[in-house]
ZAMARGU-4260 file (C-alpha; in steps of 0.2 Angstrom, whole numbers, plus 5000, padded with zeros to 4 digits):
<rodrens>
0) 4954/4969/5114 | 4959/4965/5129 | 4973/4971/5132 | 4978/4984/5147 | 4978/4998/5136
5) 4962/4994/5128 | 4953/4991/5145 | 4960/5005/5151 | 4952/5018/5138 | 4935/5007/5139
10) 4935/5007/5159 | 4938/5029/5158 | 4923/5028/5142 | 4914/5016/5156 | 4917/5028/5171
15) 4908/5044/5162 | 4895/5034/5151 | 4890/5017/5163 | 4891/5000/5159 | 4885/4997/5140
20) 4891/5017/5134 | 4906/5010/5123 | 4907/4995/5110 | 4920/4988/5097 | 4916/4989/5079
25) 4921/4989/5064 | 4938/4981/5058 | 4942/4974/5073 | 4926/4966/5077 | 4925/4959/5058
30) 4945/4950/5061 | 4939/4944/5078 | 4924/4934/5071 | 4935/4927/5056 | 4951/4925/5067
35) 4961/4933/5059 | 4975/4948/5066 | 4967/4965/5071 | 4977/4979/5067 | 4967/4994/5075
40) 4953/4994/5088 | 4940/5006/5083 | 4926/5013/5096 | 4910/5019/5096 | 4901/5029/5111
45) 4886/5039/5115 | 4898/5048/5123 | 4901/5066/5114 | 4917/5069/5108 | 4920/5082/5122
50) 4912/5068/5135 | 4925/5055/5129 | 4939/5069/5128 | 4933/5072/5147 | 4932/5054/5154
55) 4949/5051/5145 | 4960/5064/5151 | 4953/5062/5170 | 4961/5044/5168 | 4979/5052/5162
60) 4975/5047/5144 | 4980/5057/5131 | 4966/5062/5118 | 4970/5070/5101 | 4955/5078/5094
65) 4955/5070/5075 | 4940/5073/5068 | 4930/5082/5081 | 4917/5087/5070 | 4912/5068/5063
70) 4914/5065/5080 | 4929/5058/5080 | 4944/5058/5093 | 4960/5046/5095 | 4964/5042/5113
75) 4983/5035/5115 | 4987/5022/5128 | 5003/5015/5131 | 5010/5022/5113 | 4994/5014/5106
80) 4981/5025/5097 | 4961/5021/5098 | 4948/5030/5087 | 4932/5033/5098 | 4918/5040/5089
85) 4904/5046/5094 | 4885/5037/5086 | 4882/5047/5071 | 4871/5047/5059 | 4871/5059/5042
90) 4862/5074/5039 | 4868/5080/5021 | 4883/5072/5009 | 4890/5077/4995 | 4900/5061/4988
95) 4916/5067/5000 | 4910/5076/5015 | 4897/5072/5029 | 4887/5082/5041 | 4882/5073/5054
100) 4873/5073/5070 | 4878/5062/5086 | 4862/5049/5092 | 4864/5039/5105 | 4855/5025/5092
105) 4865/5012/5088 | 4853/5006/5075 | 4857/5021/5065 | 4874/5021/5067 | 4875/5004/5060
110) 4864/5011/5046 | 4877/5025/5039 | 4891/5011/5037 | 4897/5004/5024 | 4895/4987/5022
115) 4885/4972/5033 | 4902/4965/5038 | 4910/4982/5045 | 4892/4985/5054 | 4896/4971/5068
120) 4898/4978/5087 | 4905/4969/5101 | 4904/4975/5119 | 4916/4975/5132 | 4911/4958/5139
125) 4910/4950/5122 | 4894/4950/5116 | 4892/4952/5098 | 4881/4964/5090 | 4875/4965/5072
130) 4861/4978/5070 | 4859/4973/5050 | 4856/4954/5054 | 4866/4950/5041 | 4884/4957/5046
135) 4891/4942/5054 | 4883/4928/5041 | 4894/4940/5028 | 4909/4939/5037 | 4910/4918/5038
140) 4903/4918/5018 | 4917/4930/5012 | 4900/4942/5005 | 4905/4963/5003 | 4886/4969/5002
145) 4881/4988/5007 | 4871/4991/5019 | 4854/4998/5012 | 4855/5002/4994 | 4873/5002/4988
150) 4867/5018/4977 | 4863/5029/4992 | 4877/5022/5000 | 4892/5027/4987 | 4882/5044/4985
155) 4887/5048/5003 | 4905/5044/4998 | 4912/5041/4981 | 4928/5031/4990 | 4918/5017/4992
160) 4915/5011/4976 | 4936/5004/4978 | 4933/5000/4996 | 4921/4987/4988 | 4934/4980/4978
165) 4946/4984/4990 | 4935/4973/5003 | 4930/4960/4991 | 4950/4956/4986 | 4954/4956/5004
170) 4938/4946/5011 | 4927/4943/4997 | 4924/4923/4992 | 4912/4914/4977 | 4901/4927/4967
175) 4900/4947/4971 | 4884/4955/4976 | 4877/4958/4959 | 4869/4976/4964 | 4885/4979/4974
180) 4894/4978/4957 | 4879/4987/4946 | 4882/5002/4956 | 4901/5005/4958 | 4898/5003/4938
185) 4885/5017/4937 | 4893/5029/4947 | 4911/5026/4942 | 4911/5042/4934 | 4908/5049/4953
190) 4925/5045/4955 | 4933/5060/4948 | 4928/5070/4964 | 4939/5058/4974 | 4954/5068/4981
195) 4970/5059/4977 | 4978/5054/4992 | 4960/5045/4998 | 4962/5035/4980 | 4981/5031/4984
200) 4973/5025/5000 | 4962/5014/4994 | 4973/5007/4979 | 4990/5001/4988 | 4977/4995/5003
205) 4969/4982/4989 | 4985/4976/4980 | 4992/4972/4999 | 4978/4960/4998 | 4986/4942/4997
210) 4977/4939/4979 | 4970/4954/4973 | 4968/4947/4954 | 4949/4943/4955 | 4946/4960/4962
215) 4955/4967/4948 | 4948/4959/4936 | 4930/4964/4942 | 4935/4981/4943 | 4940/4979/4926
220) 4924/4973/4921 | 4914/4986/4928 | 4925/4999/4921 | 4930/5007/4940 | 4947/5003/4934
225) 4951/5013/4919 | 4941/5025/4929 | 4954/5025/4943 | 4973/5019/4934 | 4968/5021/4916
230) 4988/5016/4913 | 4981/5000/4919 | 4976/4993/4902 | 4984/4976/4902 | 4984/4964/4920
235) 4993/4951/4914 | 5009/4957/4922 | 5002/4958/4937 | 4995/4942/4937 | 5011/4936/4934
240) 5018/4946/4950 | 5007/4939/4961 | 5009/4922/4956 | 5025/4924/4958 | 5025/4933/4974
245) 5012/4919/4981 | 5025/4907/4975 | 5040/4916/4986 | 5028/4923/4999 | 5032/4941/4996
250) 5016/4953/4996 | 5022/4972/4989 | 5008/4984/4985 | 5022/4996/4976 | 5028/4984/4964
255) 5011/4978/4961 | 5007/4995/4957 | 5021/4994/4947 | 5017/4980/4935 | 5000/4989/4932
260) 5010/5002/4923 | 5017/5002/4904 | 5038/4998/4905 | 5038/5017/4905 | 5047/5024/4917
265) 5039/5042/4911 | 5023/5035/4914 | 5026/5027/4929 | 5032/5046/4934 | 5016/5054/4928
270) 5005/5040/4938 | 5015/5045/4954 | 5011/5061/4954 | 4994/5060/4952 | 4992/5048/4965
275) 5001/5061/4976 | 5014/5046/4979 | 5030/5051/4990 | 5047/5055/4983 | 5053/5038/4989
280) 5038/5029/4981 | 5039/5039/4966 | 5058/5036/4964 | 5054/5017/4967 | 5041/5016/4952
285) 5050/5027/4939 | 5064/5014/4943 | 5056/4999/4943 | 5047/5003/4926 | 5063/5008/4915
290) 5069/4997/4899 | 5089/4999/4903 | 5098/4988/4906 | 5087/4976/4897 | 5083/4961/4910
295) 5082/4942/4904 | 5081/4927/4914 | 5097/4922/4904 | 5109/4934/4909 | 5126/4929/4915
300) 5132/4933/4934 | 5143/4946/4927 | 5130/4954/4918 | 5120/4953/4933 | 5132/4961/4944
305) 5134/4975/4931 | 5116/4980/4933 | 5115/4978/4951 | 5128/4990/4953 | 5121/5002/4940
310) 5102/5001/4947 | 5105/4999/4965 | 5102/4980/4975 | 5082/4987/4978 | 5079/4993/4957
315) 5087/4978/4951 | 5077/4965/4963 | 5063/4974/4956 | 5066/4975/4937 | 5069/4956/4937
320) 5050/4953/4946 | 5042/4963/4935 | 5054/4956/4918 | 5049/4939/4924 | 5030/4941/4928
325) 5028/4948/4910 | 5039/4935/4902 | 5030/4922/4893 | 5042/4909/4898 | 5038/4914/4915
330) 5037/4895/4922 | 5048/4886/4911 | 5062/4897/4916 | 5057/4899/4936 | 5073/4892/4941
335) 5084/4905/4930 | 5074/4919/4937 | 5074/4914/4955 | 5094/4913/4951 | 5095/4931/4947
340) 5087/4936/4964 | 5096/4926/4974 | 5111/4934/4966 | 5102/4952/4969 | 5102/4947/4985
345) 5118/4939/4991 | 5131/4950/4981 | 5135/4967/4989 | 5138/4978/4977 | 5159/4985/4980
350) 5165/5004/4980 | 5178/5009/4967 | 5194/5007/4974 | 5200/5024/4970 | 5194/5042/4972
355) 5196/5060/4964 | 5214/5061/4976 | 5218/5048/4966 | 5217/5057/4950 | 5224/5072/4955
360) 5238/5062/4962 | 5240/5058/4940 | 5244/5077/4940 | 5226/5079/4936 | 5221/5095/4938
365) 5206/5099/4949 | 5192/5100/4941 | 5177/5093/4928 | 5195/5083/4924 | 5194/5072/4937
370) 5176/5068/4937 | 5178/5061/4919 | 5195/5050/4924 | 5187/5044/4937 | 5169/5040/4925
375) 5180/5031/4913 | 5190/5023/4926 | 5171/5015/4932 | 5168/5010/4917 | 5183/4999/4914
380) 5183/4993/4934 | 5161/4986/4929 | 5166/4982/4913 | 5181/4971/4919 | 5168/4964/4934
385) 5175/4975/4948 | 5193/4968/4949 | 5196/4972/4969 | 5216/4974/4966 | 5218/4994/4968
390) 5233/4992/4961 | 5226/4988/4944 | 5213/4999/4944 | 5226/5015/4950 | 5237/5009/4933
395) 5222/5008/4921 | 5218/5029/4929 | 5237/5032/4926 | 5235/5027/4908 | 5217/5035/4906
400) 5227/5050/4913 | 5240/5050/4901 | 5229/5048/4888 | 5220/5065/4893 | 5235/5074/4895
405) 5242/5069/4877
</rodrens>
């Protein structure tokens, strides 16, 4: 919050606006108070978005007009992006869009957040404001309440029934807010208007938390989590991850995601597309979920080796998490498991030592031929546990050669 770039886009918000025109709020505010890392500085003004778009540019900083019609704009500074919006308060809602219109009242700003904790303002000179009188207590007591009445609150946006639970597994401590909970269960069905990329959003942002189990397990409870990953029947996989995770001090929403899923790599495909997952994303989770190879924590080094090679360092590493959070001698065989990924990590996988010349140097002819010397020859040079004398492997493809040709 204060650093040059920051000051900068306040002091241009200042120079159009005066002194008082521009607070922090939200996120940032909220981390400050608790100490903890602020990833992105959010804004508000009385300034209109055309106002701020203005005062911005007359100081030489760039303004890219995000979502003018909520009132929102992003100025860059120094390669840093700052969401400036404008007081609002709501006019009509639907569950997933808002018309609003700009105020200049900070009370009924605060009043259209979402919860007491997010509602927290802090000007320039570091005085903290908390419109709800409640925002800043929340935030030391680890408490996710709405502001107002949670029903009204999710009716104006559906997504906030898993920002809740996203909230409460990132800073939520003790007992949740009973009516909190009642109404993410009531309305749970609301969900289905959500758009898909929103709920990917919100899903991956909670298993980042550093424990997410309690959340889960809430959101189970109320039903919001059938409602939202009804793969998700069974979490004791994923309590397993994250013990394990919390164990190696590893925090990886995708595989997280991951053990929440059925060993079904079809499954795992299906899941990823309704999510609206990326390739790379998708291709991790349809990976990570297969059944073959089989993975045990008792798999000798050259079995080990054979599956890295076949999955791929990154699928491997994976499949053992997952096979060790679901097995039930999960802690007696820690050390066997913690083997394997060392393993996964150390060994770089070689490249065969021979190639389709090679073949057709067997007078091979070119041609589907050679791709199915060269697969057998593979198979041999795994089997064997990657012998790296090129020698050997070149006779073994002049014998598979021969063979073909007889």
């Amino acid at each position: 919050m204060t650093a040059p770039a920051t000051r900068a886009v306040i002091e241009a918000l200042e120079a159009r606006g005066g002194r008082g025109c521009a607070r922090f709020v939200g996120g940032c505010v909220r981390n400050a108070v608790l100490g903890q890392a602020i990833d992105d500085i959010d804004i508000a003004t009385v300034l209109t978005p055309d106002e701020a778009t203005e005062a911005l540019e007359l100081q030489a900083i760039r303004v890219v007009p995000t979502g003018v019609e909520h009132g929102t704009v992003t100025a860059v500074a120094d390669h840093r992006p700052f969401e400036i919006t404008t007081l609002r308060r709501d006019v009509s809602t639907d569950g997933r869009r808002a018309v609003v219109a700009f105020t200049t009242d900070w009370d009924q700003d605060a009043q259209r957040r979402d919860f007491r904790l997010n509602a927290l303002y802090l000007d320039p000179d570091g005085r903290l404001f908390d419109p709800t009188g409640a925002g800043l207590a929340d935030a030391r007591a680890g408490r996710i309440v709405f502001v107002g009445d949670p029903m009204i609150r999710i009716r104006e946006d559906y997504l906030r029934i898993l920002r809740f639970f996203r909230f409460y597994a990132w800073y939520g401590r003790g007992e949740p807010d009973k009516a909190a909970v009642d109404a993410c269960r009531a309305l749970k069905g609301m969900l289905s208007a959500r758009t898909a990329e929103r709920t990917q959003k919100e899903v991956l942002k909670l298993l980042a938390a550093k424990d997410p189990r309690a959340a889960l397990k809430l959101m189970a409870g109320a039903g919001v989590l059938a409602a939202t990953l009804p793969e998700a029947t069974d979490l004791g996989r994923l309590e397993g991850l994250v013990e394990i995770e919390l164990g190696l001090g590893d925090n990886d929403a995708e595989l997280r995601l991951a053990a929440l899923i059925p060993q079904d790599s079809r499954l795992a495909g299906q899941t990823a597309e309704r999510l609206r997952l990326s390739n790379a994303q998708r291709e991790r989770l349809v990976a990570a979920t297969g059944a073959e190879p089989r993975i045990v924590s008792w798999m000798s080094p050259r079995q080990a080796r054979r599956a890295i090679y076949r999955l791929g360092r990154k699928a491997f590493f994976d499949r053992v998490k997952l096979a060790w959070a679901g097995a039930p001698d999960r802690q007696a065989a820690a050390a066997q498991w913690g083997a394997l990924l060392t393993l996964a990590k150390s060994w770089e996988p070689p490249v065969l030592p021979v190639s389709g010349e090679d073949a057709k140097a067997c007078a091979i002819a070119e041609g589907p031929l050679v791709g199915k010397v060269l697969r057998e020859v593979e198979d041999w040079w795994v089997d064997e546990d990657f012998p790296d004398s090129r020698e050997a492997v070149l006779e073994r493809m002049k014998a598979v050669a021969r063979g073909m040709r007889a």
